[in-house]
N, C-alpha and C positions, 0 to 999 in steps of 0.2 A: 564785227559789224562796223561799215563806216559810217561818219555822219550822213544823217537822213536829207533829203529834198527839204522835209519841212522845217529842221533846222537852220536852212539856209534862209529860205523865207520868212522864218520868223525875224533872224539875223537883218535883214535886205527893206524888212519893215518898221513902222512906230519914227520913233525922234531919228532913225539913222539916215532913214530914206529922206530926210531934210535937208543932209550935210551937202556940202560941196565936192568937186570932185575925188579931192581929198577922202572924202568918206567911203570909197569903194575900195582904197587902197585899206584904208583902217579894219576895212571888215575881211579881205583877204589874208589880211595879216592872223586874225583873228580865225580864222578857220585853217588857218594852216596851223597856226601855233595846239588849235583842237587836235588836228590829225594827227600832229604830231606823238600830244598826250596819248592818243587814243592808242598808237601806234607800241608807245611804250607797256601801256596796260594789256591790251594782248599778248605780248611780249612777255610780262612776268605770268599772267595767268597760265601760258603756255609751258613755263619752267617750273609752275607751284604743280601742277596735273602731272607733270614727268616724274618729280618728284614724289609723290602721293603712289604712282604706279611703281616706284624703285622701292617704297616702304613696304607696300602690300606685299611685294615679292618676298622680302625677305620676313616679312608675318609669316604669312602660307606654309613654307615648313613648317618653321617651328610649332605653328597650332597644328598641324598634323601631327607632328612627334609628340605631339602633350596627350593625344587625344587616352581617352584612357580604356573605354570600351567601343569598342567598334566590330563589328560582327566578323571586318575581314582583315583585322590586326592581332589575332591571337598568339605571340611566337611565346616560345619556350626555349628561354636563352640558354645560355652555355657560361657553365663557372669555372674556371679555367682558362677557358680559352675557347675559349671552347666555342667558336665561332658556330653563329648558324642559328637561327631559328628555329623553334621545334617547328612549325609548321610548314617551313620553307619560307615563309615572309618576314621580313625585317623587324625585331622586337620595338616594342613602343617603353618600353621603361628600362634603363638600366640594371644590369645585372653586373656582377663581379667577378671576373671578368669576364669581357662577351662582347661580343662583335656588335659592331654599331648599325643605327639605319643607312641607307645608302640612297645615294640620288644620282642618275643618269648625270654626265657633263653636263648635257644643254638645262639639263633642274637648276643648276644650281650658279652660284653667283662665286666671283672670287670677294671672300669673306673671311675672318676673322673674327678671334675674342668675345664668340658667344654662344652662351651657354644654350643644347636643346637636348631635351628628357630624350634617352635613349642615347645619347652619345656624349654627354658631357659637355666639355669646353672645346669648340672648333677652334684649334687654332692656326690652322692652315685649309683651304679649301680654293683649289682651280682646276683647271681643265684639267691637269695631269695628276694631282692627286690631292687626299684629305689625311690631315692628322687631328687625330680628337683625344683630351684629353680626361679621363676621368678616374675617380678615387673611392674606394671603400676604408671605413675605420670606424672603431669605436673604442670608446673609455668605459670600462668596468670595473667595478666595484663588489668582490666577490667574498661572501662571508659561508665558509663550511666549515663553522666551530660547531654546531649545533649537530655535527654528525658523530655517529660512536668513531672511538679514537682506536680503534683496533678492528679485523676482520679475519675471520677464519674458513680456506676454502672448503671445498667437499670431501678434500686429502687430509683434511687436520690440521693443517697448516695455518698457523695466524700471524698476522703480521702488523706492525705497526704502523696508522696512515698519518702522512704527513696529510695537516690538514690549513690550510689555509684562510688569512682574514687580508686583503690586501685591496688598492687600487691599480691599477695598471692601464695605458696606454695602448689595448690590449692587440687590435693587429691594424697593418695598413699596406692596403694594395695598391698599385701606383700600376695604372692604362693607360697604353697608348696602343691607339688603331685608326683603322682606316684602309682606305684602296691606296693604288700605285697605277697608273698607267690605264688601268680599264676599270671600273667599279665593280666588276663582279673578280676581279683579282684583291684578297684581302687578306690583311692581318693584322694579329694583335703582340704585342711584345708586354709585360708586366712584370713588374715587383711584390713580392710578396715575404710576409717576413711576421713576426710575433712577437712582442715583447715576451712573453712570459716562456717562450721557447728558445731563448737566447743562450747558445750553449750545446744544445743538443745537435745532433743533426739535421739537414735541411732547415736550419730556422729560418733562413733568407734564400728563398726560390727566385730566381730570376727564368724565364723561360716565356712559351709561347707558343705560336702556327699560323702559318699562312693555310689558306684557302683557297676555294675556288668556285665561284656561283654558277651552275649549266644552267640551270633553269629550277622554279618554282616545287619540282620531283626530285633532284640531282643537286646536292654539293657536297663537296671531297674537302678533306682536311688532312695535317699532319702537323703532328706536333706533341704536345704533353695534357693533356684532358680528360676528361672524368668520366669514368664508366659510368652509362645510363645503368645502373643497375637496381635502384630506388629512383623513385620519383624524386626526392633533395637531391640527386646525382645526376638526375636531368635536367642539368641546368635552370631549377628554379628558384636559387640561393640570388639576391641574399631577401625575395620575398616570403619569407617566412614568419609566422606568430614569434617566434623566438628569436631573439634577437643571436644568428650564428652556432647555435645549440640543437642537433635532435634529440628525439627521445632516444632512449637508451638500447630499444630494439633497432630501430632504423641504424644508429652509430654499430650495432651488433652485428646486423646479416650485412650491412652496404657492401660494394668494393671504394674503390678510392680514384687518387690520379696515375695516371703513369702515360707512358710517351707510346706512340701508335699512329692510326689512321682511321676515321673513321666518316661514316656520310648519313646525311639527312633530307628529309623533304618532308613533301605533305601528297600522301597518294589521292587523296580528291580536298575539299574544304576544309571537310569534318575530322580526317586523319591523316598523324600524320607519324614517322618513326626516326629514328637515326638508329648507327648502329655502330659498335667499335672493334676492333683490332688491334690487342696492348700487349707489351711485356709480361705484365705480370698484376696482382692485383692493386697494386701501391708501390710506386717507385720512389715517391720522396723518401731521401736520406739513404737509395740503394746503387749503386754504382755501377758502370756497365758491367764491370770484370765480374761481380757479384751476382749477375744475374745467369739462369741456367740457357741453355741452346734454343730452347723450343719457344718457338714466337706461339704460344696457343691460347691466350687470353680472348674469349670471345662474349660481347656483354652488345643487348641491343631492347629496345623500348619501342612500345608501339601503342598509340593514346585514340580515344575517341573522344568529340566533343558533337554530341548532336542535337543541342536543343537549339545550340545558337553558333555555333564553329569558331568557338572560344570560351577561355575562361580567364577574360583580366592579364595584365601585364605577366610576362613568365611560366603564364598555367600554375601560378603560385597561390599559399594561401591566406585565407583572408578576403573579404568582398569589402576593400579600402574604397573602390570604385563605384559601389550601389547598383547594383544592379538590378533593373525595373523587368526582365524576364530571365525565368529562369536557366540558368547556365551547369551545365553537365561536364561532370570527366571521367572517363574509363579508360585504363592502361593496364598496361602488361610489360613484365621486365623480365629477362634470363639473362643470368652469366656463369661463364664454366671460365675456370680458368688449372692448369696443373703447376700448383707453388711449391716451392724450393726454399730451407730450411737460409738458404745460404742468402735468399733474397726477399728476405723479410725485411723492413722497417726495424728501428732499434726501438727501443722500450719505451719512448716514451715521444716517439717524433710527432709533432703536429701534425693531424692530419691525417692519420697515417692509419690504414685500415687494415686489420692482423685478423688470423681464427682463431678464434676463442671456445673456449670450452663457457658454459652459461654460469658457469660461478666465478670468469675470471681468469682460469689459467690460459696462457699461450698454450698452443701445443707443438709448437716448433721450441719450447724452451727447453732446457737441458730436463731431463726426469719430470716430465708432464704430471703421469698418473703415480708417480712415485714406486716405480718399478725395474728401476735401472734404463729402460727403452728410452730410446731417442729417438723421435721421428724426422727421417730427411726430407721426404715430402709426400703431396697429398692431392687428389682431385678433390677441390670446391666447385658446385654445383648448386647455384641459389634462385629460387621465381621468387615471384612477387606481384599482386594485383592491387590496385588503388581505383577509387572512387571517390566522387565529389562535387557536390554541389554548393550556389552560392543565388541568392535572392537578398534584394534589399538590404543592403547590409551584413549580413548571418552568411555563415559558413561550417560547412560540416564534410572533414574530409575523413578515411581511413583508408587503411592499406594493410594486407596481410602478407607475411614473408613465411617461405620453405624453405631449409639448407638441406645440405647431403654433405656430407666430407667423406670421402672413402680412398680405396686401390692407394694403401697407404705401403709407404716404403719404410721400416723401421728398424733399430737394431735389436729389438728383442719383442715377443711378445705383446701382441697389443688387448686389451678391455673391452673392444668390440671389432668388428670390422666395417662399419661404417656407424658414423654418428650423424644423428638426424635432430635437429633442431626447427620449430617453427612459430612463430608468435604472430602479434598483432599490434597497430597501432590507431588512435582514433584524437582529431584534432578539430575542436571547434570555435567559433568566433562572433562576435556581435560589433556590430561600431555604434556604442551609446550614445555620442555626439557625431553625425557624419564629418568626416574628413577630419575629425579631430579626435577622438577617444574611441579606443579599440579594447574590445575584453576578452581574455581564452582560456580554452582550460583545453589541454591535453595531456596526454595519458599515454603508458606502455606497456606490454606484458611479454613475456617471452617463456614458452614451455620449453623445457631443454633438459639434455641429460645428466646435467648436472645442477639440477636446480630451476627455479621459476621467476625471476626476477620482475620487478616492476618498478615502473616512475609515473609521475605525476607532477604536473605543473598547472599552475593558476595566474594569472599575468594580465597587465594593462600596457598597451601603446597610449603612447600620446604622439600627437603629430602635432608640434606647436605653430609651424605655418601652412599648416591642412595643405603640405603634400606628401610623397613618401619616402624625399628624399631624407627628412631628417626627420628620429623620431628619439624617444625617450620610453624604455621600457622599464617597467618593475615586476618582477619574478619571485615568487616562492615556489622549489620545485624540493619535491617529497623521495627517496631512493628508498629501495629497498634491494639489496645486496647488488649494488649494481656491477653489471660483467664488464664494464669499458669505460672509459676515463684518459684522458692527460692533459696538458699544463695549460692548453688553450679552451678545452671547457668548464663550464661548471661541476659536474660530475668527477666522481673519483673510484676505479676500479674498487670494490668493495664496499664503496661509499652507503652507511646505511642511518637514515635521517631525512634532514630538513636543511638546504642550500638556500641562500638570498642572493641574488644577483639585483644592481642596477646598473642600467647599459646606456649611456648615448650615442646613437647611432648615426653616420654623415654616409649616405650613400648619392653618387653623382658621374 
């Protein structure tokens, strides 16, 4: 706005209108010297408004990536690598590892060096492309002297457990992702690696996949990733009650990672599936040459959410986020896969998912049932149904698992001709302080034929700056003859007792 009419007149009246002619020049003077200011102050106001709109801009994502519950952000990420969404839409919370949110070119700003939930640390982002970077790890503290110091299988056999009281550094994933060229062209590259597995095979995984987003129904992957075969294998690590630990059924029936193809979407709001195409059921620590001819590994998951077409960041558990209506989850998991003796995982590799007999023996190990037979290989054949809800804080999930192991190849005489195993698992939650004090107790059982095994855990989160990237757990979890164990959990094949864990947790 320029100066008014009636600031001239007021100017042009009173003591001025006295002066001489001189005095028209003084007021001239004096109104240009205004405009001038006036001219200036426009001028910054016009540069403070630019500015204000160049901040908002770069607000707006990131309050969208924080958002926590939102009806039509429900993804279910991918741990490994496992790029993709469960639902076809870009996850809102980090996961370990897992493909990041995405934003069209024209979204977004050439930017750096800051941090937004679901992707970590930007540290590159332009027209042509993004790299984000983010970390999983934690330090534990693991006490299993309180467990009996010897175990005896279902053969007679006893043997003495190395038992463990130690602090450890205990593992750390190191992401990097992002597009290239188009945003729906993506990948992720990672490091991964264990303190406490240092030594063994596979300790330090280096690996990854690119992708490819068609649409909201359709994206394709390749690379090294985790069979949907549980629900923890659905990419819903690392939001779990347990700080990196399942129960003892879930680590019993899973499969694992291993290198393939596989594709995801969302068939309408409410469901959505992926599906995969692998090696074998666990390839860390197995080598190409080790592995057998037949690509026949097939593992695929298929979820409903219909009260509200989500559950929380990763479809994971725990209601960290509060939820003011209530939230539903049903799924379905099959995997078949035909294993090879020769392409098994070694004894004790991280991670590493084998078939087990329910008291604990391998059965690809030299003399299983102690009969002189050797098994070269085996059709596994595993379901698995989960359910779960989550209101105002409380959480109450389960999931029920079937095995078959049969059409066995062996050198002598086998015990039965197929083995059937099936258990159950039940996981529930409270946040006694919102966003900051979490409580659970979960539990496992497993009927099997060689034995009944079960565990038990009772546990607090704390989240000291009420979010989820960083939290602080304490665990007392109870065994009883447990079938599966190594060096990166708390559990220990036969382990039968009472384990303490304390965990601090850095996820980003």
């Amino acid at each position: 706005m320029r100066i008014s009419q009636a600031v001239v007149a007021a100017l042009a009246t009173g003591p001025i209108v006295a002066g001489a002619a001189g005095t028209d020049a003084s007021i001239e003077a004096r109104l240009k010297a205004l405009e001038e200011r006036q001219t200036q102050l426009e001028q910054q106001l016009t540069e403070r408004d630019a500015r204000i709109r160049e901040l908002e801009a770069q607000v707006k994502p990131a309050a969208a990536g924080a958002a926590t519950v939102a009806p039509v952000a429900a993804p279910a990420p991918t741990p490994a690598a496992l790029p993709g969404p469960a639902t076809g839409a870009p996850p809102t919370v980090a996961t370990t590892p897992d493909e990041p949110l995405f934003r069209a070119p024209e979204e977004t700003e050439s930017s750096w060096g800051r941090y937004e939930g679901g992707k970590g640390v930007v540290l590159v982002r332009g027209e042509d492309a993004e790299v984000d970077f983010s970390v999983f790890t934690y330090v534990r503290y693991l006490n299993q002297m309180a467990l009996d110091d010897a175990y005896t299988d279902a053969f007679g056999r006893t043997r003495n457990l190395d038992l463990r009281n130690d602090a450890q550094f205990q593992k750390v994933t190191l992401n990097f992702k992002g597009w290239l060229f188009d945003p729906d062209f993506r990948y992720l590259f990672y490091t991964w690696t264990s303190n406490t597995s240092q030594g063994q095979d596979a300790q330090v995984v280096v690996a990854g996949n690119l992708s490819y987003h068609f649409n909201d129904a359709f994206s394709l992957a390749g690379g090294i990733g985790a069979l949907p075969s549980t629900r923890s294998t659905n990419y819903t690590f690392p939001n779990w009650l347990r700080v990196d630990n399942r129960t003892i059924a879930d680590e019993f029936f899973r499969g694992s990672y291993t290198s393939g193809f596989w594709a995801w979407g969302k068939v309408s709001d409410e469901i959505g599936y992926r599906v995969m195409l692998g090696n074998n059921l666990s390839q860390l620590g197995v080598d190409a040459g080790e592995l057998d001819s037949g690509f026949n590994t097939f593992s695929g998951a298929l979820w409903w959410m219909p009260a509200t077409g989500e559950y929380g960041p990763a479809n994971g558990l725990g209601d960290f986020e509060h939820h003011d209506e209530l939230a539903t989850l049903f799924g379905v998991n099959f995997t078949r896969s035909r294993e090879d003796a020769q392409s098994q995982p070694g004894l004790n590799d991280f991670e590493n998912s084998q078939i087990r007999l329910s008291d604990g023996t391998l059965i690809f190990q030299s003399d299983p049932f102690g009969t002189g037979t050797q098994v070269r290989k085996a059709t596994y054949r595993m379901a698995a149904v989960n359910a779960g809800a989550k209101y105002r804080g409380w959480s109450l999930d389960g999931e029920y698992y079937w095995r078959w192991v049969d059409d066995f190849n062996a050198t002598g005489p086998m015990p039965f001709d197929e083995m059937y195993d099936h258990g159950f698992q039940l996981q529930g939650s409270a946040m006694v302080l919102p966003q900051s004090l979490q409580a659970y107790v979960s539990g496992s059982k497993i009927f099997g034929e060689y034995g009944d095994p079960w565990d038990m855990a009772l546990g607090v989160n704390w989240f000291p700056m009420k979010r989820r990237e960083l939290r602080v757990n304490l665990q007392g979890l109870y065994l009883d003859d447990s079938p599966v164990g190594y060096a990166s959990v708390p559990f220990i094949v036969g382990g039968n007792g009472w384990v303490f864990t304390t965990d601090v947790m850095l996820n980003f």
